[in-house]
N, C-alpha and C positions, 0 to 999 in steps of 0.2 A: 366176363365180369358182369356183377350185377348191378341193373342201371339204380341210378342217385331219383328219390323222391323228391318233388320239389312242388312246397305249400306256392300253388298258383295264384292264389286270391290274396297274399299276403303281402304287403306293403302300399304307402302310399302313391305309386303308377300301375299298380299292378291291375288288370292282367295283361298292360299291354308291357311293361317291361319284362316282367317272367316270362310271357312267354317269348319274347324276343330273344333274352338270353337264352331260353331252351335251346330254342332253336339253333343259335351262335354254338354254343357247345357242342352238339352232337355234329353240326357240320363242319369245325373246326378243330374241335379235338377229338371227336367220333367217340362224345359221353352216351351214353344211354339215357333218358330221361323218363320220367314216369309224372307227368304233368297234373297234379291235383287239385281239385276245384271243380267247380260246374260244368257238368261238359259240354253244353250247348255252347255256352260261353266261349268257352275254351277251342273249343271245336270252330267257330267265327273266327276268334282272332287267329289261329293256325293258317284259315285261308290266306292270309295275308303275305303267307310266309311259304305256300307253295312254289314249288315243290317242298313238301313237309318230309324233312330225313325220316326213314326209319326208324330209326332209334326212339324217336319221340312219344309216347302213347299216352293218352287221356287217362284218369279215373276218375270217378265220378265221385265228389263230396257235396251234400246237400247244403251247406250251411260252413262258415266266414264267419270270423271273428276277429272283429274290425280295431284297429289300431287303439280307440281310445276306449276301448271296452276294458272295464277291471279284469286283469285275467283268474281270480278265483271263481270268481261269478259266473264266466263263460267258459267255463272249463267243466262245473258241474252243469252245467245245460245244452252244450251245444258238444256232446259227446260225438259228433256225425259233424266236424268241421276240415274242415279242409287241414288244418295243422294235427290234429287228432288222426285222422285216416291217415296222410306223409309219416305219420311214426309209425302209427301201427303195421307200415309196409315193411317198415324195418324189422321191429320185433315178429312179426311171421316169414321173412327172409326173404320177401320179395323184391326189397330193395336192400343196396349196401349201406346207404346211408340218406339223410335227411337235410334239406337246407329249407329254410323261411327267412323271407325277407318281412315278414306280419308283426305282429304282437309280439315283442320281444318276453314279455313276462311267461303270454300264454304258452311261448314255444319251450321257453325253459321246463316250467310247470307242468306241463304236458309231456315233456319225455323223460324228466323226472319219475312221473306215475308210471308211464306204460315203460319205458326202456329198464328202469332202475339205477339204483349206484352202485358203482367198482365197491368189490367191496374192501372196507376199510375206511375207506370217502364218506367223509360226512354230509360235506355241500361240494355243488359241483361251481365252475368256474367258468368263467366267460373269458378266453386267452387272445388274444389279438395282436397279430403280427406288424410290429408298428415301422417305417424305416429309421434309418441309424448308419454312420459312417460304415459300420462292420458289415452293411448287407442287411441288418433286419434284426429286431429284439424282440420276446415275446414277451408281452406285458398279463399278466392277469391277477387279481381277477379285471377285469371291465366293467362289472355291474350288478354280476348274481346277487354277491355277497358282501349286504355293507355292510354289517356288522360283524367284524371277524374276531376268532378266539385263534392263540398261536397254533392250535392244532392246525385251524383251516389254514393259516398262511404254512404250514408243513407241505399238508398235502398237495397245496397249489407247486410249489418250490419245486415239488418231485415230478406233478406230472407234467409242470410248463419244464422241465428239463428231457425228460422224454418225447414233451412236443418238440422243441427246438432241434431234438437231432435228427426225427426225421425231416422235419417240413423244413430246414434251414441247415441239416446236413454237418451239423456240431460235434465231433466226436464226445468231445468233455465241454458241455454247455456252460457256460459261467452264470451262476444265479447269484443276485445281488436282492435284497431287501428295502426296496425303497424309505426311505428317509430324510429327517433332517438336517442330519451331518452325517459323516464317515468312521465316526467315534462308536462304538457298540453301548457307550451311556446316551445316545442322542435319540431320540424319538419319542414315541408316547406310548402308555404302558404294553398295549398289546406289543410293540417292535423290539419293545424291551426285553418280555421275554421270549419272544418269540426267536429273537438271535440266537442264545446257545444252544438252542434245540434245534434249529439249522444248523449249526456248524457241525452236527452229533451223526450228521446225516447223509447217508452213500449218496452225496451228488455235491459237485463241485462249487461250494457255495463260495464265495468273497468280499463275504460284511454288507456291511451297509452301501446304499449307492444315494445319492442327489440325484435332485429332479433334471441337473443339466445334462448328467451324465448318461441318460438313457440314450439321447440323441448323439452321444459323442461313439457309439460300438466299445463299452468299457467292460458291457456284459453281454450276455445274449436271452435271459430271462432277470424279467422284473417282478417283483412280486409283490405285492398292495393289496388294500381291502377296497371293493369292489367300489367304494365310495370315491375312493381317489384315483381309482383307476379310471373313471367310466370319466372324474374330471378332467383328467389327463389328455384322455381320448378326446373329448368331446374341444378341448382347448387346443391343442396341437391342431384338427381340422380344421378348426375354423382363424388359425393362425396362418395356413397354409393357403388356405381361399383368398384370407387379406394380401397377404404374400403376390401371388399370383395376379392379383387383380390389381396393385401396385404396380407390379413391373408391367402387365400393357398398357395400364395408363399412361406412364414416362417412355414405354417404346414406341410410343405411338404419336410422339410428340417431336413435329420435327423429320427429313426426309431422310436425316444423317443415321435417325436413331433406327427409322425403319429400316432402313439397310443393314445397320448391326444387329438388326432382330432376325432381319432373312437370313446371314450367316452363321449367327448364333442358332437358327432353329432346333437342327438332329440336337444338339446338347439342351435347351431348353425342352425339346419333347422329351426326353431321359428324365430328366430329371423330375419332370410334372409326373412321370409315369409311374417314378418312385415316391413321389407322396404324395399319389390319387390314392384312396380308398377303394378303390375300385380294382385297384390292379392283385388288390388280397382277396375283395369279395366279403368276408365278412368275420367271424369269431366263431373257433371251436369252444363249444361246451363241451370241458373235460371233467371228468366224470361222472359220466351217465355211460352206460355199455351200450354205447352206440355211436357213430359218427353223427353228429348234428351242427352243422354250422347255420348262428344267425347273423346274415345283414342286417346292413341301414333301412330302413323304412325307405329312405331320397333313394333305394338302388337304381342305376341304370341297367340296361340290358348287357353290358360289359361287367358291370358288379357282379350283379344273376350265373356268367358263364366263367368268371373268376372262382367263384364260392362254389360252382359244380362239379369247375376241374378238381380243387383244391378238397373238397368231400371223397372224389374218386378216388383221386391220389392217396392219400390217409385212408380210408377205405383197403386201396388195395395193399398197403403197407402194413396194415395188420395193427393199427396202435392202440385203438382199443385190446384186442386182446394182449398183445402185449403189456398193459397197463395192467389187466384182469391177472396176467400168469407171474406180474413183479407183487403182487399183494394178495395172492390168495396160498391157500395154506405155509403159510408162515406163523410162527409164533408173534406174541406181539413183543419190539424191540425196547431195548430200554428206552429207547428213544421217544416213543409211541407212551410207556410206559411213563417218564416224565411228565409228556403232553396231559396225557389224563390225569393228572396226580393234579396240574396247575390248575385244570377245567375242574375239580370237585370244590 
C-alpha cells in the first residue's frame, strides 16, 4: 500500500503534534507516512520519537502557509508549500492520499487545482462523520460551500451516500435533507427545490430531517449547505466540551461522587471517545479525485493518526475511483437534466 502524505507544518501545534501523530500511526497501525515540511525541522523533532518506524520518511517543502493567511493569495505565491507538495504526491502516485491539519481553505483550493473534480461535480464538499445513536452520520457539506444551488445539495446526497457505506458500512444509507420541519413545504428556497430532485435520485433518500434528529441515528447522511453545516459542527463541539467539563465539575465534588466516577470510568471513557473529534480525525473532501482529509487546526497527535488511518483506509477501498466510475460516461439523467434547467 502506498503511504498517506501528510502537510507537517499545518495546524496550530504542529509540527510537534503531526509529527507525533506520524509517528503513533505507522507504529500502531503500521500507516506509511510521507512527512512534509522542512526537513531539518522535521528531522529534530523525529528525534524525539526514536526509535523512528520505518514507515515514516521526510520530504522537503521550502515554505508553510500559515493558518490565517488568505488562501487565494498563498496559493498563487507559495507554489513550494508544504500542502502544495502533500498533493502534488498524490497526483504523481507517490502517495495514496493526503491529510492537513493547516489552512483549511488553502488545502481545499489547492487540491482542487492540482487533483481536479469527479467529473460531473461542480463543487466539492467537506463530509464529517459526526456521532449519533446509530453509530455515526455523515453530515456534509461542513464548510466548502456556503452558498449552495440544489444541484450542489444533489451531488453531496449521492457522494456522502457512498461515503457512508464504505466508512460506516451502510448497505442502503438513508440520506435526509436538513431542515426546518419534516413537511417537503418547510425550508428556504434552495431545500425547496432541491427535495424532488432528491427523491428522483438512485440513493435512498427520506425527506426532510430536523436539527434534533441528526443525533438521534434517524439517518446516516445529512445534507446542508456548507454554512449550516460547518454551524452545526462547530456547535455540537463545543456543546460536548461544556458537557464534559460540567460533569467533572459535579464528580469531583464530594467523596461519594468520586467513587461513582471510579466505577463509572470504562463507560464514561466510551463514551468521551465517541464524541472526541479526535477519534475521526478530521473531514473527507469529496469530490476532488483524490483522498484528502482536513482536520481541526486544535489537532492532537491522536487526531493526526485518526485522519491517517482513516485516509489509508478510503484509500485502500477504492472510493474515489468508485465515485469517478458511478459518473463518468453516462448520459446526463433527467434528474441531472432538471437540476440544470432550475440553475438557468
Amino acid at each position: 500500500m502506498r503511504p498517506v502524505a501528510l502537510d507537517a507544518m499545518g495546524g496550530d501545534h504542529a509540527p510537534e503534534a503531526t509529527v507525533a501523530g506520524a509517528v503513533r500511526a505507522a507504529r500502531e497501525s503500521g500507516i506509511a507516512v510521507l512527512l512534509v515540511g522542512h526537513r531539518r525541522e522535521l528531522e529534530e523533532r523525529l528525534e524525539g520519537h526514536a526509535p523512528v518506524p520505518d514507515q515514516v520518511e521526510v520530504v522537503h517543502a521550502e515554505t508553510t502557509i500559515g493558518m490565517e493567511e488568505s488562501p487565494g493569495p498563498a496559493l498563487l505565491r507559495k507554489r513550494d508549500s508544504s500542502i502544495f507538495v502533500a498533493i502534488d504526491l498524490v497526483k504523481e502516485g507517490r502517495a495514496s492520499a493526503v491529510v492537513s491539519m493547516g489552512n483549511s481553505g488553502a488545502a481545499m483550493g489547492a487540491a482542487t487545482l492540482r487533483l481536479g473534480l469527479v467529473p460531473g461535480v461542480d463543487r466539492p464538499a467537506l463530509a464529517m462523520v459526526m456521532p449519533s445513536r446509530g453509530g455515526g452520520v455523515v453530515v456534509l457539506d461542513c464548510g466548502a460551500v456556503v452558498d449552495c444551488r440544489p444541484q450542489h445539495l444533489c451531488d453531496f446526497a449521492q457522494m456522502g451516500s457512498m461515503y457512508a457505506h464504505h466508512l460506516l458500512h451502510r448497505d442502503s444509507p438513508r440520506v435526509g435533507l436538513l431542515s426546518v420541519g419534516s413537511e417537503e413545504s418547510k425550508g428556504n428556497t434552495v431545500t425547496k427545490k432541491a427535495h424532488p430532485l432528491l427523491a428522483k435520485l438512485p440513493i435512498n433518500f427520506v425527506g426532510n430531517v430536523e436539527g434534533h434528529e441528526i443525533a438521534q441515528g434517524e439517518v446516516d447522511v445529512v445534507v446542508c449547505d456548507g454554512f449550516v453545516g460547518n454551524a452545526i459542527l462547530k456547535a455540537t463541539e463545543g456543546y460536548a466540551e461544556l458537557f464534559w467539563n460540567m460533569l467533572k465539575e459535579r464528580l469531583d465534588v464530594g467523596w461519594w461522587r468520586r467513587v461513582g466516577a471510579w466505577l463509572l470510568r470504562p463507560t464514561l471513557h466510551d463514551i468521551s471517545r465517541q464524541l472526541n473529534y479526535a477519534s475521526y480525525g478530521g473531514a473527507l473532501l469529496v469530490g476532488v479525485k483524490g483522498i484528502c482529509i482536513i482536520g481541526h487546526g486544535r489537532s492532537t497527535p491522536a487526531a493526526v493518526s485518526s485522519a491517517l488511518c482513516m485516509a489509508s483506509r478510503l484509500a485502500d477501498q477504492g472510493v474515489v475511483e468508485e465515485l469517478i466510475a458511478s459518473r463518468s460516461g453516462t448520459e446526463m439523467s433527467a434528474v441531472e437534466s432538471a437540476v440544470g434547467q432550475d440553475l438557468d
